[in-house]
N, C-alpha and C positions, 0 to 999 in steps of 0.2 A: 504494500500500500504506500500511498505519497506522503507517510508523515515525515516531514522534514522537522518542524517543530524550532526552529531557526527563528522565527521574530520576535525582536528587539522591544515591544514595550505592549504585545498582548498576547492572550491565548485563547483557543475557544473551542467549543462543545457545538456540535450541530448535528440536528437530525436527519439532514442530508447523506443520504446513500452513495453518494459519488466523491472521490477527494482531487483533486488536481494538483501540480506541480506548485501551482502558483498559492494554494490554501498554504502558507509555511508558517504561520501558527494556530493551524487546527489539528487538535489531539485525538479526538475523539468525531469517528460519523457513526452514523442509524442510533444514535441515542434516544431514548425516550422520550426527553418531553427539550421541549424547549422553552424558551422566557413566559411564553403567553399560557404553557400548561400547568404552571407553577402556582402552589396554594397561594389565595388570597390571603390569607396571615403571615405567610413568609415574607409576601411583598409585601406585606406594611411591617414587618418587621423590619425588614431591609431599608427602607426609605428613611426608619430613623437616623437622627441628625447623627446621633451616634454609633448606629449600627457598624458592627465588625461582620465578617463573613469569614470564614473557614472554610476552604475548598480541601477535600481529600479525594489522591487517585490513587486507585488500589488496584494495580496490575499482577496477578502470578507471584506474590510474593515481597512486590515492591510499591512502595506508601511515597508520597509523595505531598506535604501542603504547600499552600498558596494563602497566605492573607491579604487580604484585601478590607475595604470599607464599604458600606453603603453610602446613600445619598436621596436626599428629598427628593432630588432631580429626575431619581431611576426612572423610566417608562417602564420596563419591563414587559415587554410589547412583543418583541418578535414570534414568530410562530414556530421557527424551526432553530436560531443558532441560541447561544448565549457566549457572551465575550468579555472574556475579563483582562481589564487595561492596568498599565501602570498610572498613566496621566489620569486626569480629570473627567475626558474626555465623555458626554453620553449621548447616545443615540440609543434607538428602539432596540437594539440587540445587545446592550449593556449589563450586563449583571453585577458587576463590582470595581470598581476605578481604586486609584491608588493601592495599586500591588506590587509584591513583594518580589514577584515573581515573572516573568514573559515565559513563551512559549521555551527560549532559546537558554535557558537559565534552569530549565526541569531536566534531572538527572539522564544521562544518555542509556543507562541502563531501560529505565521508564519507558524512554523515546523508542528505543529498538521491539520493546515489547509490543507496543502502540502499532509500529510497521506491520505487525501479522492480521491481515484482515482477519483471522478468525479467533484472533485474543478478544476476550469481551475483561471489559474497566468495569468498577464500581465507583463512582462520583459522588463525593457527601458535602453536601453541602448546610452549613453548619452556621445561624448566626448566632451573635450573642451580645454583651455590651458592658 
């Protein structure tokens, strides 16, 4: 599969079935839900001014977080990706800005596992405050 996992200031989850060369910080395709399937309490959780978020991938053995913040700002809108930024940055595919973490910064052990189209990730997403 095309995980390159190479970009510099995000990462993201999509429930798109196809990956392309050029997706180089998408980790994860045919995931479950995306922004828009996500509980309504979580999304106001998230929105708080304070909100932290907890990203966990659990590949075959290998664990990997990512923190991040929430933001009043979220839409949390999209219907298939979710995208977690370093910067500020939100648009409808936004799940968590100011991260700890980019695609290109997740262990390469992770990343190789990621490449096997038939490795299935566990994603937990986690907020708190």
């Amino acid at each position: 599969m095309n995980v390159r996992a190479t970009h510099r200031s995000t990462l993201e989850f999509t429930k798109d079935t196809h990956l392309t060369r050029t997706g180089d910080c998408i980790l994860a395709i045919s995931t479950e839900k995306g922004l828009m399937d996500l509980n309504d309490g979580f999304k106001e959780s998230l929105r708080r001014p304070n909100a932290k978020l907890t990203i966990t991938i659990e590949v075959n053995g290998i664990t990997e977080q990512i923190l991040a913040q929430g933001s009043p700002n979220l839409l949390l809108s999209h219907p298939s990706d979710m995208v977690i930024r370093k910067s500020s940055h939100v648009d409808s595919r936004t799940l968590a800005v100011g991260a700890d973490k980019a695609a290109r910064d997740l262990s390469r052990a992770l990343v190789e596992k990621l490449r096997n189209p038939k490795q299935r990730a566990k994603i937990t997403l986690t907020v708190h405050f």
